[in-house]
N, C-alpha and C positions, 0 to 999 in steps of 0.2 A: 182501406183496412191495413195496407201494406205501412200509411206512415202512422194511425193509430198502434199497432203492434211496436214501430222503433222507436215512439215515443214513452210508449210503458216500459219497455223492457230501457230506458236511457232515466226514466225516472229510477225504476230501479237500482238502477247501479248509480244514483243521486243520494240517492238515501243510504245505502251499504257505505258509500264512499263520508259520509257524512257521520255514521254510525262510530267506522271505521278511525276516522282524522280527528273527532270529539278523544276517542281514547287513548289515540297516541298525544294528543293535544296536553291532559290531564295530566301524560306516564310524563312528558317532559319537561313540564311547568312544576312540576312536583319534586323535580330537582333540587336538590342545595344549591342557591348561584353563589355562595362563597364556600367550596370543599374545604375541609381544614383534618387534621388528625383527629383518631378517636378522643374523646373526649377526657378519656382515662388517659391516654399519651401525652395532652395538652396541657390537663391538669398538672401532671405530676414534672413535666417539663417547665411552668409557669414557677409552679412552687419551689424546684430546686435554684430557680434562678434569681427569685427571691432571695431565699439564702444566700445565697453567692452575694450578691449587689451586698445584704446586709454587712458580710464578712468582708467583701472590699471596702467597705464604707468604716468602719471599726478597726482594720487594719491602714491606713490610709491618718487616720485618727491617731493610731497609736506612731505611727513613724514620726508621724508631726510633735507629737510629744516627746519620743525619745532626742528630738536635732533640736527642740528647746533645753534641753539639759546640759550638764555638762558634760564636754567632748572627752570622751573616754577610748581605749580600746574596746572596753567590752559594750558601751553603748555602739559605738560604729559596728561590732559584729551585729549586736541586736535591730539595730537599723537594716542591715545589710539582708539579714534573716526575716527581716520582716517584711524585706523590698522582693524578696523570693517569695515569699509567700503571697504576698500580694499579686505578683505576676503572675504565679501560676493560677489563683483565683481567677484572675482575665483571661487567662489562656479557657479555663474549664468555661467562664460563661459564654464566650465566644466559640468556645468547640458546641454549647448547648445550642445556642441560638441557630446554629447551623444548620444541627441537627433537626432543629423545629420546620426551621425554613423548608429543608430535603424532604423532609415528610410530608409537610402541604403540601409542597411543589410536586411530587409524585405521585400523590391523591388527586389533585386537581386535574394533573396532565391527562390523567384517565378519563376524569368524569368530562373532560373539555373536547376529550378526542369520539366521547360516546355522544355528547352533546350534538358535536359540529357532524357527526354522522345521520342522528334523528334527523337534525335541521335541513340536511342537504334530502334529506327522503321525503321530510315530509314535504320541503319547495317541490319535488317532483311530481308527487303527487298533486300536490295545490294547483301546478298549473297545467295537468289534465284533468281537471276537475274543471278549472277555469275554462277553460277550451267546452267541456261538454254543456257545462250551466249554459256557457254562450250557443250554443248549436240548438242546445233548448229554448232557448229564450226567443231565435227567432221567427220560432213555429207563431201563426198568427192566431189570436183568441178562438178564430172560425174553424179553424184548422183543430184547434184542442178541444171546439164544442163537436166536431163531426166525430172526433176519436172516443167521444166521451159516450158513457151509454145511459148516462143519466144528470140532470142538475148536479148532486152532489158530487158525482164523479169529477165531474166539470172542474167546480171550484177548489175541489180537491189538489189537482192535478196543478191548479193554476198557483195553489198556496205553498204545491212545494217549491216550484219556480222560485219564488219570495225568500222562502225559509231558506234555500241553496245560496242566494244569492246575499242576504244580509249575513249568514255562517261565514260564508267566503270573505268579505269584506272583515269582518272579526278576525278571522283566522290569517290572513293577510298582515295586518296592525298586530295581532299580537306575535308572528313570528317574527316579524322584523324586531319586534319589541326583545324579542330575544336572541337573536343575533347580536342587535347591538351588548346585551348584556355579555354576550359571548366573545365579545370584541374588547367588553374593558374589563373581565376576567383575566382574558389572557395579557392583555397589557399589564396588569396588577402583578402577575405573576412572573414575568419577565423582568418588573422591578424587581422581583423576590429573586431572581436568578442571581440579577447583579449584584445584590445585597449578598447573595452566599458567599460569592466572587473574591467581593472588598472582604469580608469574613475571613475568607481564606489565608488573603495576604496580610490582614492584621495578626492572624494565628502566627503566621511565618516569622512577621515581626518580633511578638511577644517569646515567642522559642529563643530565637538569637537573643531577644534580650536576658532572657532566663537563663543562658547559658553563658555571657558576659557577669551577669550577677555573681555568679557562683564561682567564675573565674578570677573576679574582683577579690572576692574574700581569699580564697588563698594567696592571692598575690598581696594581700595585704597582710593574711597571715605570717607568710613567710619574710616579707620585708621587715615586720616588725619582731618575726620570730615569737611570734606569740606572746609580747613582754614589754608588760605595760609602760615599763620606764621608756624603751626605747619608742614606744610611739609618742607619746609628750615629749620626745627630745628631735624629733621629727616635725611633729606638729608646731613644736614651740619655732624651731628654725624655719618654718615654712611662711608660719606666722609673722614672726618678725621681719625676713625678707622682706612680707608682701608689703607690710607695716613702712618700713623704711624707704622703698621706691615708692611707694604711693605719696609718702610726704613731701620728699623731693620734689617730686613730678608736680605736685599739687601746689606747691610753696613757691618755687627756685623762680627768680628768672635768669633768664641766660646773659651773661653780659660778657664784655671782655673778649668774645668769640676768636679763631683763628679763620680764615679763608682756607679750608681742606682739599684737595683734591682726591679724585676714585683712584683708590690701589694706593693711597700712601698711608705709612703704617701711625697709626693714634695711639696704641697703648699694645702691654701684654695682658695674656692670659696670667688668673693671679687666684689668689682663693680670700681676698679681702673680706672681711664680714665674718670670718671664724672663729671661733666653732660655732658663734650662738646663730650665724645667719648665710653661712658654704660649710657644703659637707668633704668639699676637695676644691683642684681647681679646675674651672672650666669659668665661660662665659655664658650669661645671663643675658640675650638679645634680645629686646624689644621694639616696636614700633608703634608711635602714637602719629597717630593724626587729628588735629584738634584738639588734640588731649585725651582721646577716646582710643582703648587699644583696637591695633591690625593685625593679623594673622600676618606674621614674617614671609610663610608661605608666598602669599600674594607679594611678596616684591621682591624675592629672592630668584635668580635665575636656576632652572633645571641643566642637568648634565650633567651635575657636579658627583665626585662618586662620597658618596654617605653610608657610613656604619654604623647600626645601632647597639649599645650596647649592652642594653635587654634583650636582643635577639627578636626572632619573627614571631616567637609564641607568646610575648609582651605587649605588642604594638597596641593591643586594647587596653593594658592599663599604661601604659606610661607613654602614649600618644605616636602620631607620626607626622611625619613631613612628607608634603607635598608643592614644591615649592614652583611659581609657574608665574616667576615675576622676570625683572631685565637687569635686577641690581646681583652685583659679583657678589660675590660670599663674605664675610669680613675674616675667614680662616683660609688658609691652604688646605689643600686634600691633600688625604681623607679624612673629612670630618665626620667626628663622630658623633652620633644623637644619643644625650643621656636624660629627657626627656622634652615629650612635643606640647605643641602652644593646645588651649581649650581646654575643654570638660572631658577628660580623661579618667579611671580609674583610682589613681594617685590624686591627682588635684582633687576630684572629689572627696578622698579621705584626709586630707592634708588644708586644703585654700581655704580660708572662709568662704570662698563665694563661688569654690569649687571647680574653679577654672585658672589655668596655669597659663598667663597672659603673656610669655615671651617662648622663648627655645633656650635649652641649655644643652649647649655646645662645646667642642672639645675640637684640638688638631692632633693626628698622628706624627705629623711631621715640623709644626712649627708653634709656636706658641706666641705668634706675632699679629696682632689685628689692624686687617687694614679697612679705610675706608670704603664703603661700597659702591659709594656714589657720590659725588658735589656736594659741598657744603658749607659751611661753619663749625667749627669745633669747638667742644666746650669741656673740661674738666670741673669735678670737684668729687667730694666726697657725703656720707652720711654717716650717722650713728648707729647705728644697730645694737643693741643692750651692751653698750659700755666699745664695740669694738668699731673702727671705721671701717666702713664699706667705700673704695672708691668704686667714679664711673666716668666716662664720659658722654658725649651725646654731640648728635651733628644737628645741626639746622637744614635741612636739606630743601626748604621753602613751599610753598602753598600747605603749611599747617605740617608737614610730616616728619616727624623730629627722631632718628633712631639713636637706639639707649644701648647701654656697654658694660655690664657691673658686673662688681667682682674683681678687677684690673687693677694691676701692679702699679 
């Protein structure tokens, strides 16, 4: 009687437990497995970013068409206005997308942390359950007919055993089934972290760039004084320079050369090419290798003391020097920077191709240029709208050939 009694009262609490784990089973399967924001947050985030894409995409459009026309002052502003506008349009998608991202991300975190809490309860339940099913199961048939007080009783008795045991098998399969779901949630959403991340530091980006843009226009304002004659007279001298070394370079070969040696003096500083192609004097340094320009930087030794003469709150439109090569200077110090090599500010509104391909340099003290390094030496000259431009140039071997224009 004593193990008919622990056997009913173990069915019991088979069946309560079973009652019990079906409904927590439904409350958790019932879950969203992808959380997202309300659907009105989603919407109306989806939608404005639509817009945006369209407005960058129409703005992006329109720049391309104003740099097909002709090069104006007031097209360059409208270019310039319209590259602010543009950027800030990507700042605003990129602050949205973020925005979308933190919301899921914060919604899901909750439902993933209610999740992995049911989950861990109801494992504990499951395997004291397992444990009783087993302690039932190894009552012997004879044992379940003496407790029984009748046939029906019997097979009763005996059907819950079955039904406890293929539940548990289910309920088994299906929570792993959701763990694992549980486990590439949170992976997904971890991607989403990183994704906010990069966000972040694109944001970062697009501000500095936003704030170079808008520092550009005044500095182009101001350099031109707001007046259109003086930037086609700008433009046109910037033009023609580029015009006339590129031909040289492109054309010339070297012949007739000297044998140079480093620190011996080749030319003066000169303002040759004036007025249509130097705006004063200084020297115009270049470096090709293979014919394809180098950044002076990389072959020019550091130490050296350098003064800019746009000062520190220029350095983004009219470029800088960083010089971290072995070759001496071809000026005595202090040399001064009156603008740096690349895609600058300036070279952008000035170069056809927006990049200012040498350094234009200057000495406080001498006005005397020496070689930087071994070589070969070469003089001549060019034409530049009716005026000659001289230069020199060294052969300095394996393809690297440094240029000198402007020179007395």
């Amino acid at each position: 009687m004593m193990l008919a009694r622990r056997f009913s009262a173990l069915l019991i609490i088979i069946i309560f437990a079973i009652g019990f784990l079906v409904f927590n089973h439904h409350l958790i399967f019932a879950q969203d497995p992808t959380p997202t924001p309300t659907p009105d947050e989603s919407k109306k985030i989806e939608e404005e970013l639509r817009n945006k894409e369209q407005e960058i995409k129409n703005l992006e459009n329109k720049i391309a068409e104003l740099r097909e026309k002709g090069k104006t002052l007031s097209s360059q502003i409208a270019i310039m206005d319209s590259q602010v506008k543009l950027t800030e349009a990507r700042i605003y998608t990129t602050k949205q997308e973020a925005t979308g991202l933190i919301l899921d991300i914060d919604t899901t975190t909750k439902k993933i942390a209610s999740l992995e809490e049911a989950l861990n309860g109801l494992t504990e339940v499951l395997l004291k359950r397992i444990v009783a099913t087993y302690e039932a199961g190894t009552l012997r048939p004879f044992e379940v007919l003496l407790s029984s007080s009748n046939a029906p009783s019997y097979f009763l008795k005996l059907n819950y055993l079955e039904i406890a045991q293929l539940h548990d098998k289910r309920l088994i399969y299906d929570t792993q089934a959701t763990k694992n779901d549980y486990t590439n949630q949170k992976k997904i959403f971890e991607e989403k972290k990183k994704r906010v991340e990069t966000l972040k530091a694109q944001l970062e980006t697009y501000n500095r760039q936003l704030e170079q843009e808008k520092k550009d226009k005044e500095n182009l304002l101001l350099v031109t004084k707001n007046d259109e004659k003086k930037y086609q007279s700008l433009l046109e001298q910037a033009r023609s320079e580029r015009a006339a070394i590129e031909g040289v370079i492109a054309s010339i070969q070297l012949k007739d050369g000297t044998p140079i040696k480093e620190g011996e003096t080749i030319a003066i500083v000169g303002n040759t090419g004036a007025p249509y192609c130097s705006t004063g004097p200084h020297l115009h340094f270049e470096v090709r290798k293979n014919g394809s320009t180098e950044n002076p930087s990389n072959y020019l030794k550091s130490g050296v003391s350098l003064r800019y003469s746009y000062g520190s709150d220029k350095y983004d439109y009219y470029g800088m020097v960083n010089p971290q090569g072995s070759w001496n200077w071809p000026l005595h110090e202090t040399i001064e920077i009156h603008q740096g090599y690349g895609s600058h500010g300036f070279a952008k509104s000035f170069y056809p191709d927006g990049a200012h391909h040498g350094i234009d340099i200057d000495s406080d003290s001498s006005n005397i240029i020496k070689a930087p390094k071994d070589g070969t030496l070469y003089k001549g000259s060019a034409s530049c709208r009716g005026a000659n431009m001289n230069y020199v140039a060294i052969d300095h071997g394996d393809g690297v050939i440094s240029w000198y224009w402007h020179v007395k």
